[in-house]
N, C-alpha and C positions, 0 to 999 in steps of 0.2 A: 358345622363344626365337627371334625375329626377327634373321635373317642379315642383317648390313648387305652389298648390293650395291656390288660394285667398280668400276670404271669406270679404264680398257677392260679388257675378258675375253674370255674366248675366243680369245686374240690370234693362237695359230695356226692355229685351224681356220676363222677368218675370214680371215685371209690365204690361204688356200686357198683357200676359196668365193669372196674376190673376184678372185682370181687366174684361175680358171672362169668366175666371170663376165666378166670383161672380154674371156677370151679368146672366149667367145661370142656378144656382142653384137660383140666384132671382127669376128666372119666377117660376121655376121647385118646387121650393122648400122651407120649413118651415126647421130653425135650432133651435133643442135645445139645448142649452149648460150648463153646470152645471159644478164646481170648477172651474169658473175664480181666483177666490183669490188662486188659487192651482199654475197657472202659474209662473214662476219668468220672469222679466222684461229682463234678459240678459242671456249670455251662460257664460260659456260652458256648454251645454244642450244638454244630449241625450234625446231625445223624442220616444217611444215605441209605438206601436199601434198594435192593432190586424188584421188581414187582411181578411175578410170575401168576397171583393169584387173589381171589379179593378178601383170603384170610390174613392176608400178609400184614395191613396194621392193626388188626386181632394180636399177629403174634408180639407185635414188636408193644404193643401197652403192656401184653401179660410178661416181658420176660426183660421190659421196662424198669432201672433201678433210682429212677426220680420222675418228677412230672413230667410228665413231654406232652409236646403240642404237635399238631399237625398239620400241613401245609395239603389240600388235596382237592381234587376234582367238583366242582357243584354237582356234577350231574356222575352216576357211578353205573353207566351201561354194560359193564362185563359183570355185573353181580347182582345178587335178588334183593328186591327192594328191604328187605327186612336193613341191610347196611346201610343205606341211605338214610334210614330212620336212626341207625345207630352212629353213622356220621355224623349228624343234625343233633343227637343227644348228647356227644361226646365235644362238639364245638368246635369239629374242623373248621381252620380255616379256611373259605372254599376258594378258589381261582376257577376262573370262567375262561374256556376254553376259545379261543377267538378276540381275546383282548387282552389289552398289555397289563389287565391284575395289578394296577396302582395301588389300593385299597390291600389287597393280599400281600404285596410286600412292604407296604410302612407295615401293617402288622407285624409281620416275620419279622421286620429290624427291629422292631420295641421287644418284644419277646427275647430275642438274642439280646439286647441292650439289659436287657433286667439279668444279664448271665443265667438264660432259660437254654432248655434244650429243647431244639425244632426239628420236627423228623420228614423228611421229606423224600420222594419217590422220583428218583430225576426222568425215569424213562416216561411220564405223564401216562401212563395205563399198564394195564396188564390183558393186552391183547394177544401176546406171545408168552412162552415157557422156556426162550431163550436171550441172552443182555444184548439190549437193545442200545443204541445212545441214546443221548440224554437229552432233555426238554434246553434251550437256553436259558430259562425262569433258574435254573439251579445252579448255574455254574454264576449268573448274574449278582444273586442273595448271596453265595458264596463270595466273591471278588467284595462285592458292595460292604459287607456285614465283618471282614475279615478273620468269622467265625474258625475256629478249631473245625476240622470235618471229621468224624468219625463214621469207616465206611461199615454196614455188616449185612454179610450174605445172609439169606433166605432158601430152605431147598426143604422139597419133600413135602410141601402145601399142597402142591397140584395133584398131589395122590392121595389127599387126605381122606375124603368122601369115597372114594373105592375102597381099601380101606375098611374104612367103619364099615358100610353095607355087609362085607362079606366076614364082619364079627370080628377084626381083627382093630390092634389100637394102631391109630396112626403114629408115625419115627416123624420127626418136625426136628431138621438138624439148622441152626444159626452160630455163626461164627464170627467174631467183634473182630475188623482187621485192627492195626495201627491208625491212632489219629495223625492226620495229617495237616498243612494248611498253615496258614492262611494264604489262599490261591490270589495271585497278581497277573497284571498285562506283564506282556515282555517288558515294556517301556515305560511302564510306572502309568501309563494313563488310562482314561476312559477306555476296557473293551470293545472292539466290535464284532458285528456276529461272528467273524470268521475267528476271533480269537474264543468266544465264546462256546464255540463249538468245541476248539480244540480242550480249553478246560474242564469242558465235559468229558470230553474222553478220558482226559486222567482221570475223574473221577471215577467213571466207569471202569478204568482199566483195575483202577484200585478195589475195582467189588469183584471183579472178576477172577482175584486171585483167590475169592473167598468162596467161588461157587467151585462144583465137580467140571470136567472138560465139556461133556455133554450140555453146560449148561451156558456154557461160556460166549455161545454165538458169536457176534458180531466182532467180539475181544480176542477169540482163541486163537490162540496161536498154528492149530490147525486150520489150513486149508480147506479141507475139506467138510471139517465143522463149520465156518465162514460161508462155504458157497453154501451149506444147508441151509442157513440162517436166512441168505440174501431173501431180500422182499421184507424182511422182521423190521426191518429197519424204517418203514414207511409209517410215517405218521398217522391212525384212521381217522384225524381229527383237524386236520392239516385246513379244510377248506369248512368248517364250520363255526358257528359263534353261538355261544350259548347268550347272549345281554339279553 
């Protein structure tokens, strides 16, 4: 029997963790932010971000102005085990890389169904430092849930640990675009991949105007930023199955 998911949970062990976090990016760190008036006040809210680094949903709890939930990886290969632990404490929802994450999306629709906000990472890793597209898991909860999307850049993570080391505080800049949404098939019906792809790219293209050019890979309008990028764009996880 399938547990219907609450929305918000964990409400004290999250209060803790963000309470730690905020006090560590206090010492560590200077935040910029830009389109508060972009936010809306309540859900149902998906939330989009770019993933460049594996302090990225650090930033987005501490700088977070309601509950959010999270949609993310079981297994967290590009970071130190310490975030696995704090994934697992925090109650990511996980999705398993290699299978079609039934279980991970009834969740995400009840969360959105209780007008939650669900934050979710479309590019599935932070293997790259430039916008990648996007997993089809994202653009699919998007269509499905006919959630509000609210997109918001991330920049200045990747440097953060250099930085601190040489006694300086890390600049952590986030910018809220415009919500947008709710994303449709051209034809009113069931997506298929090929359309799924493409509403990946709006979304993507929608984060991309929140990042600097240098960061914009795959979306940028330069040429020459594009062909740096090519290869970014490869899945590392394309032929693996976590079950």
């Amino acid at each position: 029997m399938t547990t219907t998911i609450r929305y918000p949970r964990r409400r004290v062990i999250r209060a803790i963790l963000k309470t730690g976090i905020a006090a560590a990016f206090g010492i560590l760190a200077d935040f910029e932010i830009e389109g508060r008036e972009n936010v809306p006040t309540k859900g149902p809210l998906l939330v989009v971000a770019n993933h460049f680094h594996f302090l990225d949903p650090l930033a987005l709890i501490h700088i977070a102005p309601w509950p959010i939930e999270f949609v993310g990886g079981a297994q967290t290969p590009n970071a130190p085990s310490t975030v696995g632990w704090l994934s697992k404490a925090f109650g990511v929802i996980p999705t398993y890389r290699g299978t079609g994450s039934r279980e991970t999306l009834q969740n995400a629709e009840e969360i959105l169904k209780q007008k939650g906000v669900l934050a979710i990472f479309p590019e599935g890793g932070s293997w790259a430092q430039v916008l990648r597209p996007a997993r089809p898991g994202t653009a699919f909860l998007a269509w499905r849930t006919k959630a509000q999307i609210l997109p918001v850049g991330l920049d200045d993570l990747v440097g953060f640990f250099q930085r601190i080391k040489i006694g300086q505080r890390a600049h952590v800049k986030v910018k809220f675009g415009k919500p947008f949404g709710p994303v449709a098939a051209s034809d009113g019906s069931r997506p298929g991949r090929e359309e799924l792809d493409e509403i990946g790219h709006d979304i993507m293209r929608q984060l991309s105007y929140l990042l600097p050019p240098e960061r914009q890979g795959f979306y940028s309008p330069d040429p020459a930023i594009r062909e740096a990028a090519r290869g970014t764009e490869i899945y590392p996880w394309a032929n693996t199955s976590e079950i």
